[in-house]
C-alpha positions in Angstrom: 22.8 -4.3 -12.4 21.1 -6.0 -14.9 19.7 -8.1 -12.7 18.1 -5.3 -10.8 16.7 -3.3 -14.1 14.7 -6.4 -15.0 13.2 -6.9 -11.6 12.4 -3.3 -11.8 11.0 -3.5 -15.2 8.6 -6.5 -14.4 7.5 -5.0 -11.1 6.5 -2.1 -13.1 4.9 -4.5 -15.7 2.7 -5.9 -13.1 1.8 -2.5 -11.5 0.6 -1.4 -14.7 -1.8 -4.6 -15.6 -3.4 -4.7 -11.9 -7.0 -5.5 -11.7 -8.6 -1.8 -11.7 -11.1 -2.8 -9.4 -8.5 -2.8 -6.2 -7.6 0.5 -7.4 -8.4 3.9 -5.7 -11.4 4.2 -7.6 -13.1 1.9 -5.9 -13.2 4.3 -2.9 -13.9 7.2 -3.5 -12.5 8.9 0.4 -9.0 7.9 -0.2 -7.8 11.7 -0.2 -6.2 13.0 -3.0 -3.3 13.9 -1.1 -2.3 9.9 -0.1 -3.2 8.5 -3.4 -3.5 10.6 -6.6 -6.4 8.3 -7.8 -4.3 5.0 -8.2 -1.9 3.6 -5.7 -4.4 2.6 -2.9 -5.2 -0.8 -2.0 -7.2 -3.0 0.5 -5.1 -4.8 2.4 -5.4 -8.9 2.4 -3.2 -9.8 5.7 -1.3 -7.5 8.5 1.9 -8.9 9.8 3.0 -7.6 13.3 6.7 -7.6 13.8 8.6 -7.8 17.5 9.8 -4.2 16.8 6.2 -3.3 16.7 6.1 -2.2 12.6 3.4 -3.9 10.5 3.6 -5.4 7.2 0.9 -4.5 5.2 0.3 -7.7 2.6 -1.5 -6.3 -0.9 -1.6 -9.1 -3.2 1.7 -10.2 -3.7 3.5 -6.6 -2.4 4.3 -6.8 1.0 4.6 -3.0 2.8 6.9 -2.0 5.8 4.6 0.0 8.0 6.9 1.9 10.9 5.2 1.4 14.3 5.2 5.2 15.2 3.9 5.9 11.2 0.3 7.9 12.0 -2.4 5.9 11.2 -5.5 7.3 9.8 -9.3 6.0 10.3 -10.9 3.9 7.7 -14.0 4.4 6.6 -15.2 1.0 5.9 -14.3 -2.4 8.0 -10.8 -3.2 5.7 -7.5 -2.2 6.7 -5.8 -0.1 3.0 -2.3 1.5 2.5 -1.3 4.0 -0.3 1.9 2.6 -1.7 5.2 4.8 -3.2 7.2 3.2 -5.3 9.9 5.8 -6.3 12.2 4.5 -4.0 12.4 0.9 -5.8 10.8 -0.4 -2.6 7.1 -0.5 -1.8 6.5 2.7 0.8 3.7 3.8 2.9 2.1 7.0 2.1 -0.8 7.1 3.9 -2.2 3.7 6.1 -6.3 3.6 7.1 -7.1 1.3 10.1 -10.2 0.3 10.8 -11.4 1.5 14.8 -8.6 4.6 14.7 -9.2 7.8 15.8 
């Protein structure tokens, strides 16, 4: 339990002293509703799993992506993600693909 609170601690440590220029407000049409002005992120590397989910890797986060989770168009050439944390794991909120419609 311990264990767990001080992993949880330090993972909110480092969320806290990112780099603000990865940060939402960097671009300006995440929508409000996916980010609340801080949890987006450009995404470094995509993963493609058998089952057909993505892993979404954002520095040293890595994010589950479900296959059938509705991907939204991005407005520049980069793949981003807007990550929850509430659940102690990193979550999708909202996922921008480059090419979707």
């Amino acid at each position: 339990m311990v264990r767990k609170l001080l992993l949880l601690g330090a993972t909110l440590g480092c969320l806290l002293i990112l780099p603000h220029g990865i940060h939402a407000k960097a671009h300006s049409w995440y929508p409000e509703r996916c980010c609340g002005g801080q949890e987006c992120r450009k995404v470094d590397k995509i993963d493609f799993l058998p089952s057909g989910d993505m892993v979404m890797h954002v520095g040293w986060m890595e994010v589950v992506v479900p296959r059938n989770f509705v991907k939204q168009p991005s407005q520049d050439a980069d793949a981003h993600v807007c990550i929850s944390f509430a659940t102690g794991t990193f979550r999708p909120v909202c996922v921008f693909i480059p090419g979707t419609s």
